[in-house]
C-alpha positions in Angstrom: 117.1 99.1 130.9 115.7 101.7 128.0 112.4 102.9 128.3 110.4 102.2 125.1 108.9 105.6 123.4 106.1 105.2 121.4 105.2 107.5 118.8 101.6 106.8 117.4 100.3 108.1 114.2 96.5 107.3 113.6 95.6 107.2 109.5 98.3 105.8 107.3 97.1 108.0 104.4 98.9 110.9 102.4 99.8 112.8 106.2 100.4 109.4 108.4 102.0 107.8 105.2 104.4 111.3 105.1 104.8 111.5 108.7 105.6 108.0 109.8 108.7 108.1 107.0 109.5 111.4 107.6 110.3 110.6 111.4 112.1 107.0 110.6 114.4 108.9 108.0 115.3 112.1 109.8 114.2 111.9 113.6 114.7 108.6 114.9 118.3 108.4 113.4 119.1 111.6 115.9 117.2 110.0 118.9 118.9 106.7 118.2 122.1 108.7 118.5 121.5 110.2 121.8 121.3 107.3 123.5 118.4 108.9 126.1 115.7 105.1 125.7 113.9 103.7 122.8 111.3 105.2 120.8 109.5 102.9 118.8 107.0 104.2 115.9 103.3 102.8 115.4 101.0 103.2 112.4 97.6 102.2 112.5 94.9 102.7 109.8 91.5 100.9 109.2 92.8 99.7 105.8 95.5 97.6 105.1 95.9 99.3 101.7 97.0 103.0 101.1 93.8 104.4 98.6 95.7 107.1 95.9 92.1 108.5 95.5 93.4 111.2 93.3 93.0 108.6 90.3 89.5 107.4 91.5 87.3 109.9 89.2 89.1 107.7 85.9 88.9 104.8 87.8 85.2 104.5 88.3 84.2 104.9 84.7 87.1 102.2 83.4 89.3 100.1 85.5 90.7 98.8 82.7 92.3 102.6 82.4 92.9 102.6 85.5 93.3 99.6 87.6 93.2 98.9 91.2 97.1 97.2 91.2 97.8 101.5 90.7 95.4 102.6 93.3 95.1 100.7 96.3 99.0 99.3 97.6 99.6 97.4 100.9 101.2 99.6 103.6 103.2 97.3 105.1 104.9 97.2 101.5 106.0 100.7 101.3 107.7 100.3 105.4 109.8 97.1 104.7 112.6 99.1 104.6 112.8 99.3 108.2 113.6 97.4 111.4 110.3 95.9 112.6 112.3 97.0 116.2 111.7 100.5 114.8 108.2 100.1 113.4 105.1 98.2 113.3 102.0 98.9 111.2 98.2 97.6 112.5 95.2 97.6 110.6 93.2 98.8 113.4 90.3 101.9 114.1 90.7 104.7 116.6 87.4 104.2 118.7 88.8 106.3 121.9 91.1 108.7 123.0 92.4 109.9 126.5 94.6 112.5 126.8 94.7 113.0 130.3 95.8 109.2 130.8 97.9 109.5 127.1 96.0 106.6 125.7 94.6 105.4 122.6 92.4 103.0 122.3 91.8 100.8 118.7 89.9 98.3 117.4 92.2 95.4 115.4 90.7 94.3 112.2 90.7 90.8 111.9 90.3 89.7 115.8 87.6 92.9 116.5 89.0 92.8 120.1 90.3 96.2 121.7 94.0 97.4 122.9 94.7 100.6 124.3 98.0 102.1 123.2 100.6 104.2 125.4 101.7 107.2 123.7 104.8 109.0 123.5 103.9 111.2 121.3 100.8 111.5 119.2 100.2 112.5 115.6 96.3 112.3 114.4 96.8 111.9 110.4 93.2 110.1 110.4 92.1 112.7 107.6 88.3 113.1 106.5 85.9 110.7 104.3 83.6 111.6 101.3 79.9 110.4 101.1 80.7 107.6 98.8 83.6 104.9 99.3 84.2 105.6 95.6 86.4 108.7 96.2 87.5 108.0 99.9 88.5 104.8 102.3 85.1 103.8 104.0 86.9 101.0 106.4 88.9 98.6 104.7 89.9 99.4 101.0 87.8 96.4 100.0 84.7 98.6 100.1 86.4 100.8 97.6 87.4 98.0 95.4 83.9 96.8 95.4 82.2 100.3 95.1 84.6 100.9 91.8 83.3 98.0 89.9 79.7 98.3 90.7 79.8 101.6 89.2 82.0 100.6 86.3 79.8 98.1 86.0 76.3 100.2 86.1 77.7 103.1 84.0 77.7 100.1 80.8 74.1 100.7 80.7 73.7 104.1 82.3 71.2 106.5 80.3 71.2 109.2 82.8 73.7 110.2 85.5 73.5 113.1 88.6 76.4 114.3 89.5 76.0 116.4 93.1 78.5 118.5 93.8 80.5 121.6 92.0 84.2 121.0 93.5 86.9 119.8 91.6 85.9 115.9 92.4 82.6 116.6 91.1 83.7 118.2 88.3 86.8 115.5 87.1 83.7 113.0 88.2 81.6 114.6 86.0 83.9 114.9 83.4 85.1 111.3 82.9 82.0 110.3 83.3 81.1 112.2 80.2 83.8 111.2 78.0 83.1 107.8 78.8 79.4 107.6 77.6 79.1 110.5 75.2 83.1 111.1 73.8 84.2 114.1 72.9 82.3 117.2 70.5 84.1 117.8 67.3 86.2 120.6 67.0 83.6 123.0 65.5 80.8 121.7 67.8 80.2 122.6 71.6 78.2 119.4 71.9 78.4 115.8 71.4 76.4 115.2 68.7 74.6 112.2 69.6 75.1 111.6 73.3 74.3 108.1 75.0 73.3 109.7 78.3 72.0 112.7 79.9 74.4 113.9 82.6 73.8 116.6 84.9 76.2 118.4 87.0 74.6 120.7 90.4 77.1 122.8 91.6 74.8 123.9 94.7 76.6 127.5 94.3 76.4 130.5 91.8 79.4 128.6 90.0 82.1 125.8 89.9 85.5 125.1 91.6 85.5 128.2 94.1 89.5 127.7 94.8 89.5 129.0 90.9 89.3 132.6 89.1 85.6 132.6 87.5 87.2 132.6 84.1 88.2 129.2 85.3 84.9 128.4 86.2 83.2 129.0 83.1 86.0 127.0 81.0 85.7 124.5 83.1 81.8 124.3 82.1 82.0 124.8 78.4 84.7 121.3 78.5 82.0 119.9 80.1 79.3 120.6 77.5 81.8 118.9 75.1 81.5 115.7 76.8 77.5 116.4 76.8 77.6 117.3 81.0 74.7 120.2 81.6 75.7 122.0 85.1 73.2 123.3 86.7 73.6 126.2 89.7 72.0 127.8 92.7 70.6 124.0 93.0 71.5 122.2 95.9 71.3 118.2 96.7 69.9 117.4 99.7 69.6 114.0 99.5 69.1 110.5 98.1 67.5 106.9 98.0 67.8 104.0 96.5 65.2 102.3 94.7 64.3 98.8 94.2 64.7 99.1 90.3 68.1 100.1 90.7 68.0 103.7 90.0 68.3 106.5 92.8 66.1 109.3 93.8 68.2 112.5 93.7 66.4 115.2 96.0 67.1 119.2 95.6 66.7 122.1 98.6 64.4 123.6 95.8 61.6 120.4 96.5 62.0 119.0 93.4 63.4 115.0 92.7 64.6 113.3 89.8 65.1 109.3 89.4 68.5 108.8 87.7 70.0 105.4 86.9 73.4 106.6 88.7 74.4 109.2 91.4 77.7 110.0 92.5 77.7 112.6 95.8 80.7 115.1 95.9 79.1 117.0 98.1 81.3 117.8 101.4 83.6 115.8 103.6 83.3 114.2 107.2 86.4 114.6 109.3 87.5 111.1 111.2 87.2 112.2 114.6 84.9 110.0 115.8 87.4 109.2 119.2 88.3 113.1 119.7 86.7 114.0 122.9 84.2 116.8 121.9 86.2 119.5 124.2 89.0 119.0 121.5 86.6 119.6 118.2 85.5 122.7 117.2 82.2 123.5 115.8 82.4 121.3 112.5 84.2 118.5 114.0 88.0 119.2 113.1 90.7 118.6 115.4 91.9 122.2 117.4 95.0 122.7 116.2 97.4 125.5 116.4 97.6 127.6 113.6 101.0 128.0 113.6 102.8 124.8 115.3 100.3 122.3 114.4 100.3 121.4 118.3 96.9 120.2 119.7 97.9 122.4 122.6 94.7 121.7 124.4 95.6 117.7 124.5 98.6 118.1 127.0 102.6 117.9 125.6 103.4 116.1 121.9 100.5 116.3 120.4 100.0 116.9 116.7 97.6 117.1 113.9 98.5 117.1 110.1 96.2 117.0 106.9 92.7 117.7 106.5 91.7 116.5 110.2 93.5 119.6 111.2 91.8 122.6 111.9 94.0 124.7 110.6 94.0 123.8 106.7 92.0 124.3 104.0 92.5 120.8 102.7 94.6 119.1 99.8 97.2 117.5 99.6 99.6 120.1 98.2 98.6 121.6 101.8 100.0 118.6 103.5 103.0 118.2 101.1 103.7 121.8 102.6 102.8 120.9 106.4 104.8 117.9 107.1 108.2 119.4 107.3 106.7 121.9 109.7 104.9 119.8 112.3 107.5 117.1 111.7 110.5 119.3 112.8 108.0 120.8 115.9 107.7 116.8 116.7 111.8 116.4 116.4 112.0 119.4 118.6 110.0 118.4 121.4 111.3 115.0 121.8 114.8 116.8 121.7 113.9 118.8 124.5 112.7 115.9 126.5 116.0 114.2 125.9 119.3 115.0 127.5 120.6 116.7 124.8 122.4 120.2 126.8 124.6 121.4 123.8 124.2 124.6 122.2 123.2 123.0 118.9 120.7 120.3 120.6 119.3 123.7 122.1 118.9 125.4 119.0 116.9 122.5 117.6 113.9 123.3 120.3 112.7 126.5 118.3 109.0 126.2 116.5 108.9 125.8 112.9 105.5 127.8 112.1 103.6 127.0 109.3 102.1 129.7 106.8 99.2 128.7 104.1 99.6 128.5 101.0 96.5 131.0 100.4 97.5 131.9 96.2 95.4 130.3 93.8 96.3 126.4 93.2 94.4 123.8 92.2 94.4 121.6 89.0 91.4 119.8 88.0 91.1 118.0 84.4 87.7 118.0 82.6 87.8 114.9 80.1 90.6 113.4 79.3 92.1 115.7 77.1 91.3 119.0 78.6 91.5 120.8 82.0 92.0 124.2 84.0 93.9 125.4 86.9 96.0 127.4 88.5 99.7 126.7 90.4 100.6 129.6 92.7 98.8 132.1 91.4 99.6 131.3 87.8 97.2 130.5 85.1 98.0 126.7 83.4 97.4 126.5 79.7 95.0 123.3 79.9 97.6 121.3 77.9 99.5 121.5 81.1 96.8 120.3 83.3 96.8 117.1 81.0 100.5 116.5 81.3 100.5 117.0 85.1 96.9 115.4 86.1 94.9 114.8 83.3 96.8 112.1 81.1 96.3 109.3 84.3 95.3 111.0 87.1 99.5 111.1 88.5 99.4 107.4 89.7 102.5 107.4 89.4 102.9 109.4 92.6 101.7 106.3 94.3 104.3 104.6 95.3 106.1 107.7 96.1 104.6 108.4 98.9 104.0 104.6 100.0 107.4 104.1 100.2 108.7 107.5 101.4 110.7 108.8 98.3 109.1 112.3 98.7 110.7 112.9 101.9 114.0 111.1 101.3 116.1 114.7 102.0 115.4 116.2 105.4 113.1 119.7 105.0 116.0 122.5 105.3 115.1 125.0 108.1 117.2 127.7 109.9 115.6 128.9 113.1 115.5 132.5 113.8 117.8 134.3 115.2 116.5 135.4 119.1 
């Protein structure tokens, strides 16, 4: 009888969604053809829906731009395409993790009871959060859903607005924000001219979008002034409450507070690692990972991290776009090795693919809807570009893409090296 193989990938978002189709298209077709037991693939996430939060800045100002049919699709959806023999997804949370025993143990949505999970093989995808469920999964995507209309619904009547946080969320935040409650300064005017609300960006730093060339930086502000955003620097948020009238204390590190009928934080994110054993953490949380392999060599054999869990990344997701191939060929060649393959070529298939950052400037971050700045590789975009790649709806059509696996249809080409 064939033993059953499970590989189990935690967080079902842009790394689990790109890993779990990336080893059904191109791994398991190889395994299956080898004949050496059964490996079976798992997903589990704590949403049932995959959250493209990329579109959420547009989102939370008008859903009716926006809607949540673009943002939020079932994941079971985009995996109908295979066997259920070959794959099963589970809404379910990570709430423990033993390596030495290879175990995982989750929490299933709708019955709250526990199950602990055999592992194989092991991929953590489970990603980080942001203080607000507007821009990140907080649990189920329902919290998300409801968080986007209750701010849709107080920016209607909105006369002033904090925005904490100088990083390209805050500053797309920030942005639509202001388009939607003041429109857009004339052409000879750096202003609007009669704004509906004050708006106030705090970057907490000497300026905005760091990933950027200061020139960037200081275009960025001057599209903000257009859509009647101030920024304010060197001032950090430190906090906030709500108050019984609705509106929100915003405090600063300088001692100062201001009473604003909305807040949005885009200040930081959490990493998921809330069932990592603290020996396989570092300092901030993220999961050890090897710089090179994206191994968790500390967690015993066939062990991986990918996306902004990882140690090892800088975040984005043009980082994970760029990762996947190379911790997904490490997985395919340590489950080769375990196999009976003996043939030169099987053989050759057991080399590491090492990963190497992206580390030239890249990042694209609209401002409005009709403006933007960034940078692809280095390379200065003209902010016309920014609209037709970002800007113009926030790429939701990328979506479904990666729901349903398109992006990694063709196997990542690789040539090990020679010796």
């Amino acid at each position: 009888m064939s033993t059953q193989n499970e590989i189990v990938i935690l967080g079902a978002s842009f790394a689990g969604l790109g890993a779990a189709h990336y080893f059904l298209k191109h791994i398991l077709p190889l395994l299956k053809s080898q004949g050496d037991g059964k490996y079976h693939v798992t997903l589990i996430d704590s949403s049932s829906h995959f959250y493209f939060r990329v579109g959420s800045p547009r989102s939370m100002v008008s859903k009716q731009m926006i809607p949540d049919s673009k943002l939020f699709l079932p994941i079971a959806d985009g995996f109908k395409q295979y066997s259920t023999s070959d794959f099963t997804f589970t809404q379910a949370t990570a709430i423990d993790w033993d390596p030495n025993s290879r175990t995982v143990t989750i929490t299933l949505a709708h019955s709250g009871k526990s199950k602990t999970l055999n592992y194989h093989a092991l991929i953590l995808a489970t990603g980080t959060r942001t203080a607000t469920p507007l821009t990140s999964l907080h649990g189920d995507h329902s919290t998300s859903q409801s968080a986007l209309d209750a701010m849709n619904e107080k920016l209607l009547t909105a006369a002033s607005v904090i925005v904490g946080g100088g990083g390209p969320s805050g500053v797309e935040t920030a942005g639509e924000i202001g388009h939607q409650l003041n429109g857009y300064a004339g052409w000879l005017r750096a202003r609007p001219s009669n704004p509906k609300a004050r708006i106030t960006l705090y970057s907490g730093s000497d300026k905005m979008l760091p990933m950027l060339r200061p020139a960037a930086s200081r275009q960025a502000e001057a599209y903000l002034a257009k859509v009647g955003v101030d920024v304010v620097h060197g001032v950090k948020v430190t906090g906030s409450e709500a108050r019984d009238d609705g509106q929100t204390v915003v405090r600063f590190a300088n001692g100062e507070e201001r009473a604003v009928d909305v807040y949005v934080p885009s200040v930081g994110v959490t990493p998921n690692t809330g069932f990592v054993p603290p020996g396989l953490k570092n300092e901030r949380g993220y999961v050890k990972t090897n710089t090179q392999t994206l191994r968790v060599d500390e967690a015993g054999p066939r062990v991986y991290a990918i996306g902004d869990v990882g140690s090892y990344t800088r975040g984005g997701v043009m980082d994970i776009y760029d990762a996947i191939p190379v911790v997904m060929t490490n997985v395919k060649a340590d489950l080769v090795a375990g196999s009976s393959v003996t043939d030169e070529k099987g053989r050759a298939r057991v080399q590491d693919r090492l990963y190497e950052p992206n580390l030239k400037e890249t990042q694209i971050v609209p401002v409005g809807r009709s403006k933007g700045v960034g940078a692809v590789f280095g390379w200065k975009l003209p902010s016309l570009m920014v609209w037709l790649i970002k800007g113009r709806d926030y790429m939701v059509a990328q979506a479904p893409v990666m729901l349903n696996g398109t992006k990694w249809e063709k196997e990542s080409k690789w040539t090990p090296r020679d010796g």
